[in-house]
C-alpha positions in Angstrom: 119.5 111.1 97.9 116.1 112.0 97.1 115.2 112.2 93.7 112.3 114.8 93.0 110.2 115.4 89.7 107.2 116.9 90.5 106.1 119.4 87.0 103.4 120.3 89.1 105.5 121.6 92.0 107.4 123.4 89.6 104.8 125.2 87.9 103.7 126.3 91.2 106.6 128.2 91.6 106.4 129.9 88.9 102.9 130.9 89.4 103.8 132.1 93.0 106.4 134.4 91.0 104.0 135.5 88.9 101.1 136.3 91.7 103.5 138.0 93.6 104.3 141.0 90.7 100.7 140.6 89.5 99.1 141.0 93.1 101.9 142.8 95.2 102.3 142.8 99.1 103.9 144.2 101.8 104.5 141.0 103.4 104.4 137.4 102.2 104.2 138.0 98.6 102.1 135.3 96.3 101.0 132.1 98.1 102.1 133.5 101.1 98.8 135.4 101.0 97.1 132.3 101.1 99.4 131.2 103.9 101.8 128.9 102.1 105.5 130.3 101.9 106.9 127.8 99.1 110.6 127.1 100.0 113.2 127.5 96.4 113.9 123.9 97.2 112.3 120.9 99.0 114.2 120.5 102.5 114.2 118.9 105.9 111.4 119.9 107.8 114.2 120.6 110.4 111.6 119.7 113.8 112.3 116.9 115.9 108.8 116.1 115.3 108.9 116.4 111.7 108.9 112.5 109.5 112.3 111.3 108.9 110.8 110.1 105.3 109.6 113.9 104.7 110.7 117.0 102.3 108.8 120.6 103.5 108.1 122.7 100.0 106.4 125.0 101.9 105.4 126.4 105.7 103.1 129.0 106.7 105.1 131.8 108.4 104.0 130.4 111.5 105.2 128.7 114.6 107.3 126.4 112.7 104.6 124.6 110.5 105.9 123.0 107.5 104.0 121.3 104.5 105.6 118.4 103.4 105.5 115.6 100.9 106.0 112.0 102.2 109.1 110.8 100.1 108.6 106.8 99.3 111.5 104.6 97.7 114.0 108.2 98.0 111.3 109.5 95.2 108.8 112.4 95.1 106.4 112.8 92.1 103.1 114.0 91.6 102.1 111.0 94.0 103.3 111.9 96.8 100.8 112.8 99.3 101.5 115.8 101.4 100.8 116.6 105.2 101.1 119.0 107.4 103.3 119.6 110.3 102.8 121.3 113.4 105.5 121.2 115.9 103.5 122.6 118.6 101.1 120.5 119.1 103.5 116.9 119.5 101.1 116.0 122.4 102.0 112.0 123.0 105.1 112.2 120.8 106.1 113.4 117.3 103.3 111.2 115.2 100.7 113.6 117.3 102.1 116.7 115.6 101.7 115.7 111.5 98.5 115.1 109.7 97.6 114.4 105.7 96.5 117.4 104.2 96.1 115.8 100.9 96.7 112.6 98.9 98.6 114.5 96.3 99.9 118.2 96.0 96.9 119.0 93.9 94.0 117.8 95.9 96.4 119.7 98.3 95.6 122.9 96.6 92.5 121.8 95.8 91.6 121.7 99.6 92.7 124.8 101.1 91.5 126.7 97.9 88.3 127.9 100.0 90.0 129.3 102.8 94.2 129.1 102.0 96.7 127.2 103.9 97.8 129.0 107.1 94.4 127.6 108.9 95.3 123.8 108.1 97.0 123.4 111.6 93.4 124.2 113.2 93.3 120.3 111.9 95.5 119.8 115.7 93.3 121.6 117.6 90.1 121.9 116.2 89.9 118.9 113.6 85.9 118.7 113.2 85.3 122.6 113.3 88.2 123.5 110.9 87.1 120.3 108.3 83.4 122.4 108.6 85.0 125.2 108.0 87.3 124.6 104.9 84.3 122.5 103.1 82.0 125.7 102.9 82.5 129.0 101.5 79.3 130.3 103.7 80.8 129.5 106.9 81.2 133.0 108.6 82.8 133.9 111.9 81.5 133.9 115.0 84.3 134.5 117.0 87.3 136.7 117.4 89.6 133.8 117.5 88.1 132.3 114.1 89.9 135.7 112.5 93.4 135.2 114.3 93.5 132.0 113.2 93.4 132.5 109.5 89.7 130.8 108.5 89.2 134.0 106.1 91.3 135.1 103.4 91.7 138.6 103.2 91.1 140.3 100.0 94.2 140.0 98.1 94.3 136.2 99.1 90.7 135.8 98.0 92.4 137.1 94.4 95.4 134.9 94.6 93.0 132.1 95.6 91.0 132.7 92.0 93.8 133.1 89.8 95.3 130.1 91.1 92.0 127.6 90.4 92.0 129.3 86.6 95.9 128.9 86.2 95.3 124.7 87.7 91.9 124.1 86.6 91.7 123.4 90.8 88.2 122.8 92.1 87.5 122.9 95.9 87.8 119.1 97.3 85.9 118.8 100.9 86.4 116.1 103.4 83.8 114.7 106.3 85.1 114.0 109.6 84.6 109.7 108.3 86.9 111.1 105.2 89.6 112.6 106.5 90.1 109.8 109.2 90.3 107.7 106.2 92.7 109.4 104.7 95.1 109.4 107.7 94.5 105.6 108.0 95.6 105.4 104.6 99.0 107.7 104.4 100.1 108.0 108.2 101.6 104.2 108.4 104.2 105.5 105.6 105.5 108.3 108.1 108.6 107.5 110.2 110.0 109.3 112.8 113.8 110.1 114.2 114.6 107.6 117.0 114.1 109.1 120.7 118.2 109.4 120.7 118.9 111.9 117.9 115.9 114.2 119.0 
């Protein structure tokens, strides 16, 4: 059984309550208009691709990705690192499809606060462009695509996005290319998989 206590991921719920009255939607209310869909309770990501030693909190709305913490000794805390998983891009096999998004849930937050969370599975296709991307709040469009993907927030986002960083005191945290490859070296080793038989 995993034991969980996370205060932070608690008080995120209730802010995502709170965004979603203050800052109403037709669709994806709160941090789902920053692209993060927070789940009542941590679960199984529930994709054969998705770390055996994983909890989602979260997923995007879209084609199955799921943010997740990595759970160590059947614990989460503020600790835990979180990545990202996106089931469509397993390439090779199942450690293709998840990356670390964040050594903790609040440099988490802290780095899709320019540009929200729906974008983060760019990181599969387009590592070096989206890492550009989500480290300046210049960057501007050039293409249709950039749009469909999520790289902008659209204007109610861009208010959730600012009353979130005053409600956490969050800062935006960048990564270089050198960074982020660091980071993965760091966390992926901890991620474990199903065995090929129960996938």
């Amino acid at each position: 059984m995993t034991h969980i206590k996370h205060p932070l991921l608690d008080d995120l719920r209730r802010f995502d309550a709170e965004a979603a009255i203050r800052y109403p939607a037709e669709y994806d209310n709160g941090l789902g208009q920053m692209g993060m869909l927070l789940y009542a309770e941590c679960r199984t990501g529930g994709y054969w691709c998705t770390p055996s030693n994983s909890m989602a909190f979260a997923t995007t709305g879209g084609d199955g990705v799921h943010f997740s913490f990595i759970v160590e000794d059947d614990n989460i805390t503020e600790d835990s690192p979180v990545i990202v998983t996106v089931p469509a891009a397993f390439g090779d096999g199942p450690e293709t499809a998840s990356f670390v998004v964040g050594d903790s849930l609040r440099n988490f937050l802290r780095f899709g606060l320019h540009r929200g969370y729906f974008a983060l599975e760019q990181l599969t296709y387009y590592r070096d462009l989206t890492l550009q991307v989500y480290s300046s709040p210049e960057w501007q469009p050039t293409e249709k695509w950039h749009h469909s993907v999520g790289y902008l927030l659209h204007e109610n986002g861009q208010r959730i996005r600012d009353f979130l960083a005053e409600r956490f005191s969050l800062t935006p945290l960048a990564y270089t290319a050198d960074e982020f490859d660091a980071l993965q070296n760091r966390f992926k080793p901890l991620l474990e998989y199903p065995s090929e038989d129960h996938q």
